[in-house]
C-alpha positions in Angstrom: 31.9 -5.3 -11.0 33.8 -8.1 -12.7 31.0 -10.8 -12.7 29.2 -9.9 -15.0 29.3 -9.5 -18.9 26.1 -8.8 -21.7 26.4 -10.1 -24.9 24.3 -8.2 -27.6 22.7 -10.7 -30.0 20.6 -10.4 -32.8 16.8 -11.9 -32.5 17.9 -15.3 -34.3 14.4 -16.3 -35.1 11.5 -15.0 -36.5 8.6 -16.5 -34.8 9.8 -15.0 -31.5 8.0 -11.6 -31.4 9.9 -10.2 -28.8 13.5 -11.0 -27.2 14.9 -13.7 -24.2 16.9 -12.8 -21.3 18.5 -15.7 -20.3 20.8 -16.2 -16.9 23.7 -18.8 -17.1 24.7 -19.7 -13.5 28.4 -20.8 -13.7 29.1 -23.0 -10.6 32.3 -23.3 -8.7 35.3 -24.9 -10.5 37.5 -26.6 -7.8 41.1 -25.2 -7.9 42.9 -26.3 -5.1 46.2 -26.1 -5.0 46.2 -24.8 -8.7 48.0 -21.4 -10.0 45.7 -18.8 -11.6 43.9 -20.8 -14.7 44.6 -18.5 -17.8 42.1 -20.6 -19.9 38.7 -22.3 -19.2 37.9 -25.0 -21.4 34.4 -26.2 -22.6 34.5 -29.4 -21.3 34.2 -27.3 -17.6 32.0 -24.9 -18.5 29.6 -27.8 -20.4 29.2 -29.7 -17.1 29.0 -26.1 -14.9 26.8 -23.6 -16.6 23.4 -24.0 -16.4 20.4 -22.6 -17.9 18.1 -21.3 -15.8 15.4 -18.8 -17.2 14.0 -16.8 -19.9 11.9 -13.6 -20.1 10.5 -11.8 -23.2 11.6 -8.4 -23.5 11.4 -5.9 -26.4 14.6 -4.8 -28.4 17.5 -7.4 -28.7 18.6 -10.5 -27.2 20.4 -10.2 -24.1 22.4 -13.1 -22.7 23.9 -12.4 -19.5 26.5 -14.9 -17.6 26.6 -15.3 -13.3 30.1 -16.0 -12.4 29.5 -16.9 -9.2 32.8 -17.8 -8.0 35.3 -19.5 -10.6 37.7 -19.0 -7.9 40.5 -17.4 -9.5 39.7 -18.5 -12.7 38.5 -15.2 -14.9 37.0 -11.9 -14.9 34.6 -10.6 -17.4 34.3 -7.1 -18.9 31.2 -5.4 -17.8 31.6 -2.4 -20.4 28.0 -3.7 -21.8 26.6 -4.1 -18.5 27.3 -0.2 -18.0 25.6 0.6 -20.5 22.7 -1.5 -20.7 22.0 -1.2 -16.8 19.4 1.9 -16.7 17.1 0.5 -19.4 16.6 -3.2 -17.9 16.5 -5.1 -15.2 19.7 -7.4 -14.4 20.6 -9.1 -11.2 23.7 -8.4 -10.0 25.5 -11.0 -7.3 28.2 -9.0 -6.0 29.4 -11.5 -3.5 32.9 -11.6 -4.8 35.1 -10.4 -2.1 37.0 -14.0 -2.1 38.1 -13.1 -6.1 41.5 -11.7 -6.2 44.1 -11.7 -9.4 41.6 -12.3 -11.6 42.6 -12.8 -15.2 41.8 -9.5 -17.5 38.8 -11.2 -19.3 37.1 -14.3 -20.7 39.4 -16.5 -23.7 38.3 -16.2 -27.0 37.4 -20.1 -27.1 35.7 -19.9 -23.5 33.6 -16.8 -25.2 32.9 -19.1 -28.1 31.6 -22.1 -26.1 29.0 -20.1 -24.4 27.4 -18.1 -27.2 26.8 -22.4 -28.4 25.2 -22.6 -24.6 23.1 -19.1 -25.3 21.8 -20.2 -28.8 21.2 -23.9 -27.6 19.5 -21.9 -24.5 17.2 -20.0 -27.0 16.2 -23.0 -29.1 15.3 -24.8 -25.9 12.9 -21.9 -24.7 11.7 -21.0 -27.7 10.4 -24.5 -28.3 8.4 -24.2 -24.5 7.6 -20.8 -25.1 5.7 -21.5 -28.5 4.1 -24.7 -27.6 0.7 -25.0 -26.3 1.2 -24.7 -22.1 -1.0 -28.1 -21.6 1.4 -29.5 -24.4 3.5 -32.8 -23.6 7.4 -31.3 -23.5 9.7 -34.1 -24.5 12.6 -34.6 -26.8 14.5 -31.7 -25.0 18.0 -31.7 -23.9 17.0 -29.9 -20.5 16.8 -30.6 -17.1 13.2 -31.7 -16.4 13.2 -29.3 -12.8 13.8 -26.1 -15.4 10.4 -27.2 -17.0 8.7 -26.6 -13.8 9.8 -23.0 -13.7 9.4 -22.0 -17.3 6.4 -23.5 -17.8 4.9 -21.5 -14.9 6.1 -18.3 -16.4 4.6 -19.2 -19.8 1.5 -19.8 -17.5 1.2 -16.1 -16.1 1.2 -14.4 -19.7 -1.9 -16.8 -20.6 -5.0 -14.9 -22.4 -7.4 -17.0 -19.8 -7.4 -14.5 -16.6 -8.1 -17.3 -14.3 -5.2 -19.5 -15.8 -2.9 -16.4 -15.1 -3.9 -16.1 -10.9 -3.7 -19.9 -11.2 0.0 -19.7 -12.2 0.8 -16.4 -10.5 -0.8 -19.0 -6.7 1.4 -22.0 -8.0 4.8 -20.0 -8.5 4.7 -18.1 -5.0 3.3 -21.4 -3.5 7.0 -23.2 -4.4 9.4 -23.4 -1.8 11.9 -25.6 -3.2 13.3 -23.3 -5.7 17.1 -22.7 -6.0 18.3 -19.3 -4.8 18.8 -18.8 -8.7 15.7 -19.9 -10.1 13.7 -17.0 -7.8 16.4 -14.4 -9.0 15.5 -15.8 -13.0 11.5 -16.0 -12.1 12.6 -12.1 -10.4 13.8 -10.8 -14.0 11.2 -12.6 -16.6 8.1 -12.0 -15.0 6.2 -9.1 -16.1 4.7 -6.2 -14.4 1.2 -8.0 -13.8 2.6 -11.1 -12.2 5.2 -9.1 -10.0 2.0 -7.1 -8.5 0.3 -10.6 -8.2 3.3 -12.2 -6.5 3.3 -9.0 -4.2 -0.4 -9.1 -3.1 0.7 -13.5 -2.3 0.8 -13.7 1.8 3.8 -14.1 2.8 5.7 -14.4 -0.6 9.5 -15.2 -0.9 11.0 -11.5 -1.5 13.3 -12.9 -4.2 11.1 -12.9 -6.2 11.5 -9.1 -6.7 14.1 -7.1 -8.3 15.6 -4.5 -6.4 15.0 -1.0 -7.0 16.8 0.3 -10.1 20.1 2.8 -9.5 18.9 6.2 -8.5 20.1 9.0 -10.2 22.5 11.2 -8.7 21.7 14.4 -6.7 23.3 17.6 -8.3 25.9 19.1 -6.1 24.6 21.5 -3.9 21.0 19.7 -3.7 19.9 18.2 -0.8 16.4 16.0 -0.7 14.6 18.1 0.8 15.6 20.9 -1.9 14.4 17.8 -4.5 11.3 17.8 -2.8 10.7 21.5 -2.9 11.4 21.5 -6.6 9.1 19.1 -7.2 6.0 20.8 -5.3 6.8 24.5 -7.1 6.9 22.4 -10.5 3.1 21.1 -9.6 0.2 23.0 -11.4 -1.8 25.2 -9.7 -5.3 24.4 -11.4 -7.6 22.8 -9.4 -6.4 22.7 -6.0 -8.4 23.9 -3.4 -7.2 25.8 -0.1 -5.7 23.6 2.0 -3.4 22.1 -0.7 -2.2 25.7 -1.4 -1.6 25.6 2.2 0.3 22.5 2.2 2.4 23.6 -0.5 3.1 27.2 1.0 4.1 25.8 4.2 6.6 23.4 2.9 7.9 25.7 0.2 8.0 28.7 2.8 11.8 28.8 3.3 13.8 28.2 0.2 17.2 29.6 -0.7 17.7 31.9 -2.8 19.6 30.2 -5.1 15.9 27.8 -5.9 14.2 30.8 -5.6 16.1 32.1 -8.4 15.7 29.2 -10.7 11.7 29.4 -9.9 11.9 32.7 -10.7 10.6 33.5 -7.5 7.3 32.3 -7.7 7.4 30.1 -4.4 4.4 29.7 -3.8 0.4 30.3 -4.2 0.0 34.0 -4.7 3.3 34.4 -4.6 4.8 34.9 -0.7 2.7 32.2 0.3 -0.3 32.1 2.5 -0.8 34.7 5.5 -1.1 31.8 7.8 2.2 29.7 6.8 4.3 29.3 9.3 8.1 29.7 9.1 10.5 26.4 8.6 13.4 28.4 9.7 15.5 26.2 11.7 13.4 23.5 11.7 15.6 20.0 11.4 15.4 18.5 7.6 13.2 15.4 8.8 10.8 17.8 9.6 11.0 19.6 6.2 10.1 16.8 4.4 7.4 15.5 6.7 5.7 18.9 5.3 7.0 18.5 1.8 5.1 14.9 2.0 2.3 16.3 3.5 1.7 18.9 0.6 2.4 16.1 -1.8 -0.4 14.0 -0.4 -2.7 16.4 -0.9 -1.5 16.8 -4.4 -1.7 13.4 -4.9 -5.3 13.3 -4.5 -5.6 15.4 -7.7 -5.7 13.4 -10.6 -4.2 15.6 -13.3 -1.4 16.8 -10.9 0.2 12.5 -10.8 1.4 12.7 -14.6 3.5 15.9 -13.4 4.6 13.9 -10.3 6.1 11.8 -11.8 7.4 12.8 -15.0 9.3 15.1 -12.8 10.8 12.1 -11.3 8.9 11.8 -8.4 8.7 8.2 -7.9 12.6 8.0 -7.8 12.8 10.9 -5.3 10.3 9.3 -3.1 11.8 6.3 -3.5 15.6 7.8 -2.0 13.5 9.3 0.9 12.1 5.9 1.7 15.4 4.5 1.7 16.9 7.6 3.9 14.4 8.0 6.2 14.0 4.1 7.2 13.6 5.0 11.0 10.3 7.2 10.3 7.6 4.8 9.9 5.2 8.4 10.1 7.4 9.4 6.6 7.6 6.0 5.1 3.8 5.9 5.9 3.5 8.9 3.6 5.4 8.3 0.8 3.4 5.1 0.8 0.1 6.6 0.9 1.5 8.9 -2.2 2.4 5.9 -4.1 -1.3 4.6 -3.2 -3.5 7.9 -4.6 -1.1 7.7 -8.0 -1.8 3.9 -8.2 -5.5 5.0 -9.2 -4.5 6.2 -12.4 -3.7 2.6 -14.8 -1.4 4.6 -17.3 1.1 5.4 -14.4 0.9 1.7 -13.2 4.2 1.0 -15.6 5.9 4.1 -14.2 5.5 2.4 -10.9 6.9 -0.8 -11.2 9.6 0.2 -13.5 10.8 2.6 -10.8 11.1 -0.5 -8.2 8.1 -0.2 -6.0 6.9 -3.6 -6.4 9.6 -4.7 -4.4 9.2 -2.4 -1.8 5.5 -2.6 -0.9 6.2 -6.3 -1.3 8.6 -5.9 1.9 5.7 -3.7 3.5 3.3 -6.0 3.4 5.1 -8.3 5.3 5.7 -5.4 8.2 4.5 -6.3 11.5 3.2 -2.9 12.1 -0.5 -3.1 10.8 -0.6 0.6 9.2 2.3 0.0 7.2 1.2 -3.2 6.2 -2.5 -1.7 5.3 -0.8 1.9 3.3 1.1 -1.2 1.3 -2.0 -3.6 0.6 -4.1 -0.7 -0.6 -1.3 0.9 -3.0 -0.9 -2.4 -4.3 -4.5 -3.8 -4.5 -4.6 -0.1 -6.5 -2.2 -1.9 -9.3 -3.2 -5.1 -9.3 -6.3 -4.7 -12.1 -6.0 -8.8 -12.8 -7.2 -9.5 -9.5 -9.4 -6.8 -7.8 -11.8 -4.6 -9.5 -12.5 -1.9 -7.3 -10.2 1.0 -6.4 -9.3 2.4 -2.9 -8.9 6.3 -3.0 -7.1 7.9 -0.6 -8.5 7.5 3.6 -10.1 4.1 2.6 -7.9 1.1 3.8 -8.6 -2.9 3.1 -8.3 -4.3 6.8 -9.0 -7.9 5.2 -8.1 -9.6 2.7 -4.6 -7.8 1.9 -3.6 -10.2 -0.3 -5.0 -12.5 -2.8 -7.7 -15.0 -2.0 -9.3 -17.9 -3.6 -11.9 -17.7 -0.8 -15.0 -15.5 -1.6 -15.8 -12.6 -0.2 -19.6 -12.5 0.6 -20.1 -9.5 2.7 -18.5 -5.8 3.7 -18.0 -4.7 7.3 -16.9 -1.0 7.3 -15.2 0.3 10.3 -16.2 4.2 10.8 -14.5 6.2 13.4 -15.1 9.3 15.4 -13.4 12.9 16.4 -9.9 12.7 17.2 -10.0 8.7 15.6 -8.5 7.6 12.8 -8.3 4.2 10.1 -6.4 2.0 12.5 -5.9 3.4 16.6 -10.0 4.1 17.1 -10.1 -0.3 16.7 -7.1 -1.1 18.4 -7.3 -3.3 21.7 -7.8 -1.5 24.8 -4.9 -0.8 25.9 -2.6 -2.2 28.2 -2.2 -1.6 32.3 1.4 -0.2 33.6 1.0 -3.5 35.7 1.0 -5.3 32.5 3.3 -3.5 30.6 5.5 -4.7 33.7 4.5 -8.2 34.1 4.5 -8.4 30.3 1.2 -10.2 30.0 -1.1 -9.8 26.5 1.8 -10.6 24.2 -1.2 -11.3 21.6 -2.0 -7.3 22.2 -3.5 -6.1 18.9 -3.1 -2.8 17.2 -6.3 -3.5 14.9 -9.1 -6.0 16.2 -10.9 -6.1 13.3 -7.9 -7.1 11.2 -6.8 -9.5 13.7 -10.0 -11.3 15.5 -12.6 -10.5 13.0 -10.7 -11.4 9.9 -10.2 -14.4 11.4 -13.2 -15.7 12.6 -15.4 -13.7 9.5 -12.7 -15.0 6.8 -15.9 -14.4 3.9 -15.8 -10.8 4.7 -14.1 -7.9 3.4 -12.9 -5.3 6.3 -12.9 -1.9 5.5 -11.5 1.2 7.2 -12.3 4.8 7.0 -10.0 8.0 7.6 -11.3 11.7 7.6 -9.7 14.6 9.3 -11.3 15.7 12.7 -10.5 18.4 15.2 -12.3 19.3 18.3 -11.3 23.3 17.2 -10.4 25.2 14.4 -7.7 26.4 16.2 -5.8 23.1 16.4 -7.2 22.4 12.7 -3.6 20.9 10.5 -5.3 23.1 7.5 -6.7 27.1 8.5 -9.5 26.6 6.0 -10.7 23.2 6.8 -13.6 24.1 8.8 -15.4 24.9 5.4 -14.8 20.9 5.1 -16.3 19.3 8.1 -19.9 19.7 8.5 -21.4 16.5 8.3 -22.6 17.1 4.6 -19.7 17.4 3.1 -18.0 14.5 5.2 -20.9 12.2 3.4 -20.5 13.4 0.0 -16.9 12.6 0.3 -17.4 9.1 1.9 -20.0 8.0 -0.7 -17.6 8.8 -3.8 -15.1 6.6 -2.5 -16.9 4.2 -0.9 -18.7 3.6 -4.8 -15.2 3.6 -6.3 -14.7 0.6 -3.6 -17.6 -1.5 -4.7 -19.3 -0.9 -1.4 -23.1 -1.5 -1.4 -22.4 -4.7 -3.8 -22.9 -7.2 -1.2 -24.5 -7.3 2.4 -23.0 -4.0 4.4 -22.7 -4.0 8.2 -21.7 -0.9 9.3 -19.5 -0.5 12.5 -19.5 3.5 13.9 -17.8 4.9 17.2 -18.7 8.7 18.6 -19.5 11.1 15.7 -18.6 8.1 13.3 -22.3 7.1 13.7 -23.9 10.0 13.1 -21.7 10.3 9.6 -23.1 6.5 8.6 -26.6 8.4 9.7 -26.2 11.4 7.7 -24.5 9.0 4.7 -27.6 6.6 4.2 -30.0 9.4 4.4 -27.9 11.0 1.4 -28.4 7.6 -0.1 -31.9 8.0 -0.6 -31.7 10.5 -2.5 -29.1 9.5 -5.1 -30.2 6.8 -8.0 -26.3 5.6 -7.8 -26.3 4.5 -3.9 -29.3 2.7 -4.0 -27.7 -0.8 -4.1 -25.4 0.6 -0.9 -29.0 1.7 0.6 -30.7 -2.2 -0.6 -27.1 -4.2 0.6 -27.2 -2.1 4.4 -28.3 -5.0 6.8 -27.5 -3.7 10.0 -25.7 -0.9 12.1 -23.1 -1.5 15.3 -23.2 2.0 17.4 -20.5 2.4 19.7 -21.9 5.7 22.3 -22.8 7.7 19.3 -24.6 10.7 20.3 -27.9 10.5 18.7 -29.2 13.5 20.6 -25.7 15.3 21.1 -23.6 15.5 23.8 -22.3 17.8 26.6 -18.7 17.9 25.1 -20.1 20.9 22.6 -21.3 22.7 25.5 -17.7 22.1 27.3 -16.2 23.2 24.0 -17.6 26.9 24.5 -17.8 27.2 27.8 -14.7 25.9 29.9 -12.8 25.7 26.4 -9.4 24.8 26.2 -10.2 24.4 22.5 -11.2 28.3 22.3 -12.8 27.9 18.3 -15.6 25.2 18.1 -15.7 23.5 14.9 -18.7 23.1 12.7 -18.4 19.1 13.1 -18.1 19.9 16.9 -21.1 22.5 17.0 -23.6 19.6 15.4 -23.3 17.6 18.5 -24.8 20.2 20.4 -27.4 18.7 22.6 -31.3 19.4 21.3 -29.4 21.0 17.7 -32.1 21.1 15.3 -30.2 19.5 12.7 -29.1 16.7 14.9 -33.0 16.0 15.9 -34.1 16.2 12.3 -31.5 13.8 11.1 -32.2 10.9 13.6 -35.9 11.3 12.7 -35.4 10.5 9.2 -33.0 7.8 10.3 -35.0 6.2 12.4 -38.1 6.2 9.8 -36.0 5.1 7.4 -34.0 2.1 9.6 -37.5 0.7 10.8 -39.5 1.3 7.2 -36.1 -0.9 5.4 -35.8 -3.2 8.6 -32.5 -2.4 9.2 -30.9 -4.1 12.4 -29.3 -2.0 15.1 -27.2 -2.9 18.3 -25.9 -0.4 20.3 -23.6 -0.1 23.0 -22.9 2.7 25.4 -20.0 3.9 27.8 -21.2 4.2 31.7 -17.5 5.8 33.1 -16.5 9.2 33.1 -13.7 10.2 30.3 -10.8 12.3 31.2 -11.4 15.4 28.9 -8.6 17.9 29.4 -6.6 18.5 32.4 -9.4 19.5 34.4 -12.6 17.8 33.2 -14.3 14.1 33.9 -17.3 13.4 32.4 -19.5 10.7 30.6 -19.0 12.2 27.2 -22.2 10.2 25.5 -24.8 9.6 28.4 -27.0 6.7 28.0 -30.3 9.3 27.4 -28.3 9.9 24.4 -26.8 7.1 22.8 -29.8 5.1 23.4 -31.5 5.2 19.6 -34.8 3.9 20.0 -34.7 0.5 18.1 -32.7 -2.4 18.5 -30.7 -3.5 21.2 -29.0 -1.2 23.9 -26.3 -2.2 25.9 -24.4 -0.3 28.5 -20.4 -1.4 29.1 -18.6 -0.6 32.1 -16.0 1.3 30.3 -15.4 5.3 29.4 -15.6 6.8 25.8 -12.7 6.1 24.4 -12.4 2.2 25.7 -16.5 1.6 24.1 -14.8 0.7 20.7 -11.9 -1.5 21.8 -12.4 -4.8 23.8 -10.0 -5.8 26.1 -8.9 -9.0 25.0 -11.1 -11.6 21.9 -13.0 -13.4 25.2 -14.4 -10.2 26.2 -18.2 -9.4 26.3 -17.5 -6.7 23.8 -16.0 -8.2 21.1 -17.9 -11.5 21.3 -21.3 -9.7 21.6 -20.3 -7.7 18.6 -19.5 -10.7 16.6 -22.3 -12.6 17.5 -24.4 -9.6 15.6 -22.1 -9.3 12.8 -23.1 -13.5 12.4 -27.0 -13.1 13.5 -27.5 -10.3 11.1 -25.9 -11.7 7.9 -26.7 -15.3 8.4 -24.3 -18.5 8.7 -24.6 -18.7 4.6 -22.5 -15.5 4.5 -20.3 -15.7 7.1 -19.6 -19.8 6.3 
């Protein structure tokens, strides 16, 4: 790389507490019809190079030279570059395939001219650096447009937190900037205004640097030995069965070389679980799908994140991003990793150093709605200027994603049932074969809420749930997670995180399909009894029930008896029809709902659902999803269709919204 060369200065003033990086764009020279220029005089350069940014950086002065294209005219030795290149960032045009016979390096008088440009450079920013941001700038040999741009950057360090989102809204709002002056604003912001810029809808991505160099792999190494590495070098304290699980499965078939170096300790207890399954001949992909999985889980604890990644996890993560860019089900993952170790603040510099600014940035901007939503809450996790509250792993921010001056005046939470998950459960119904054919509903949604509600609801935050459910133990991803689902310990769960997300601080409408309700049920009851969830217990204003089975359903009984799902699970077991424990908790809920005049609408499926091969049934019958209070409303559609409307004009979706509006009142929702 000839275009590049790094003088090392020393700091030449004082005052300036830390150091400038400064980028000198060179523009073309014209050459036509010349031989190969063997000298470039000042007079050229004085009228060409222009200064274009500055950044404060600790150590020494850096000033680096673009040469975009001097068209034959030098090349610059990039011996400093080499060396400097790991420990900051520097943007590197390598558009140079038009360069040929380029002379050995720069002449001693062309070198001489631009250190002059570099110290007039730092004398010029050091003057707007250290005046007072509202201070008149005058008297400055500078181009008046560069003003703009510093001045903005000055603006984002500011003590005042609301002048720094200010600045941060203003920077990402310009669209007129040169190609250069994003790639300057790209190396002198810092790490708080990159997040900011990141979370900025629709923000230009040059903005962002790209992801530093990744080390090389050691011969012999492949990722997914990296990956298993990495999970053997995890501690073993405080990790409960199913991350043992998770680790044992993915570690289950090492070579014996790694096995070796681990000193044979592969695993939990050694061989690994009873129940892990072998990997042999299973494709790579699907090696580190379960290497990712495991890591997840570990994730999740937070005194195993500080190993992660001082074992260089971010990086590796980072190289099976960029590998596996056809698995959105990977890059999901890796994500959602990145998301859990963003709740930790002293990892937050680890995590921009390492380049993932730049790549949630890109995420965000996915048209895929889960991608999108893993990226908005990993970076919402980092972005402590702007948003308070944290999002733990399984609860996702539908709306806003990004940054907002508009404010938010109310919480909807979205809660799903068995078999559902964050983002499919609320997803438009889903389309005919005779319209996948004609190609009608090119508006089709993957995520109503995110899509219709946001929009007409702007004043609310959207939030989404996710917790594991299996109809059978026997299809459960982890052997020991039935000791995890009863409805108890679903609730304790759900109220942690939904505290760390500053739930129950405003108006809560809670939206539940299936067993989901029961859960939100179960949830406020807990409530009563902890001094902490009282303001979530105050702030609940109304329910939406999509066919929840207050009184159970026949499904548990088809569980046992016809069972192609031959274990039934604890969660599945509570919706037993006349359970005792399902009767006792809708009598406290419904004392509780009517003594704290909590509003209720509830909607129920009246077609069969296809349940297994052989079985059609109407999983929730009316007898049972009717709740006793508030409104009741049967829809013409089967279980699974009761939560997603078939297009925003439908009956479903605008009676829903009509509740959402009636129950809060127009000075929320306006």
């Amino acid at each position: 790389m000839f275009q590049w060369h790094v003088f090392q200065l020393q700091c030449w003033e004082q005052r300036m507490s830390a150091t400038a990086l400064c980028l000198i764009r060179c523009r073309r020279l014209s050459t036509a019809n010349q031989g190969l220029k063997k000298t470039l005089f000042w007079g050229n350069i004085k009228t060409i190079a222009k200064v274009t940014g500055a950044v404060v950086l600790g150590g020494c002065v850096f000033i680096t030279y673009e040469v975009v294209s001097l068209n034959k005219a030098v090349t610059v030795n990039t011996q400093a570059i080499l060396q400097e290149k790991r420990k900051s960032y520097i943007y590197l045009n390598t558009n140079l395939k038009e360069q040929e016979n380029i002379a050995s390096s720069l002449t001693y008088k062309t070198r001489k001219e631009l250190h002059k440009a570099a110290r007039r450079f730092l004398e010029i920013s050091s003057k707007i650096l250290l005046k007072p941001v509202d201070e008149h700038l005058s008297g400055l040999d500078a181009d008046p447009h560069e003003y703009a741009l510093w001045v903005l950057l000055k603006r984002t360090r500011a003590a005042s937190r609301a002048e720094r989102l200010q600045a941060v809204q203003e920077l990402a709002e310009h669209t007129h900037w040169h190609d250069y002056q994003y790639r300057t604003a790209a190396q002198a912001v810092d790490h708080r205004t990159a997040i900011g810029l990141a979370r900025t809808p629709q923000v230009d991505l040059r903005f962002f640097l790209s992801p530093p160099l990744l080390p090389e792999v050691a011969d012999g190494f492949s990722v997914e030995d990296r990956l298993r590495q990495l999970l053997a070098s995890l501690p073993q304290a405080e990790v409960d069965q199913c991350i043992q699980y998770f680790t044992s499965l993915a570690l289950r078939e090492s070579s014996q070389s790694l096995a070796a170096q681990r000193g044979g300790l592969w695993c939990f207890g050694g061989n690994g679980l009873p129940y892990a399954q072998s990997l042999t001949s299973v494709p790579s992909e699907k090696v580190e799908s379960f290497c990712l999985q495991a890591l997840v889980q570990h994730s999740k604890v937070p005194s195993h994140c500080d190993p992660i990644v001082a074992s260089g996890g971010l990086q590796l993560l980072q190289r099976v991003y960029q590998l596996r860019k056809d698995s959105q089900k990977i890059q999901r993952n890796i994500v959602r990793i990145v998301g859990n170790l963003a709740l930790n603040d002293n990892l937050h510099n680890a995590i921009v150093q390492s380049g993932w600014v730049s790549v949630l940035a890109e995420t965000m901007q996915s048209p895929h709605i889960m991608q999108a939503s893993h990226a908005a809450r990993a970076l919402a996790n980092l972005d402590r200027d702007a948003v308070h509250e944290k999002y733990q792993d399984g609860v996702y921010i539908l709306h806003p994603q990004c940054r907002t001056s508009q404010p938010i005046k109310a919480d909807v939470l979205f809660v799903h049932g068995l078999l559902g998950a964050a983002f499919k459960t609320w997803r438009q119904q889903d389309l005919t074969e005779e319209e996948k054919a004609a190609g009608t509903r090119d508006d089709y949604t993957e995520c109503w809420p995110k899509s219709w509600l946001a929009a007409d609801c702007p004043h609310l935050r959207i939030l989404s749930v996710e917790y594991d459910t299996h109809l059978s133990d026997w299809r459960a991803k982890c052997p020991v997670e039935n000791q995890r689902k009863s409805l108890a310990y679903r609730s304790r769960e759900l109220l942690s995180k939904l505290k760390t997300a500053g739930v129950g601080d405003k108006p809560v409408i809670w939206v539940a399909h299936s067993m989901g309700g029961l859960l939100v049920k179960k949830m406020l009851l807990d409530a009563v009894n902890d001094p902490e969830m009282q303001p979530l217990l105050k702030n609940t204003k109304g329910i939406m029930f999509y066919s929840v089975p207050h009184n159970g359903t026949f499904m548990a009984e088809y569980s046992v008896n016809v069972r192609y799902l031959l274990f039934p699970s604890i969660e599945v077991k509570e919706l037993s029809r006349d359970s005792p424990a399902l009767r006792e908790l809708n009598e406290n809920f419904l004392n509780m709902a009517q003594d704290r005049d909590i509003k209720i609408l509830s909607f129920t499926e009246t077609r069969p659902t296809n349940v297994g091969p052989m079985i059609k049934m109407v999983v929730v019958p009316e007898q049972s999803a009717e709740l006793g209070i508030g409104d009741f409303i049967p829809v013409d559609v089967d279980h699974l269709n009761i939560c997603k409307p078939e297009k925003k004009d439908s009956f479903l979706y605008k009676r829903s919204l009509q509740f959402i509006q009636d129950t809060l009142g127009s000075q929320v929702i306006h």
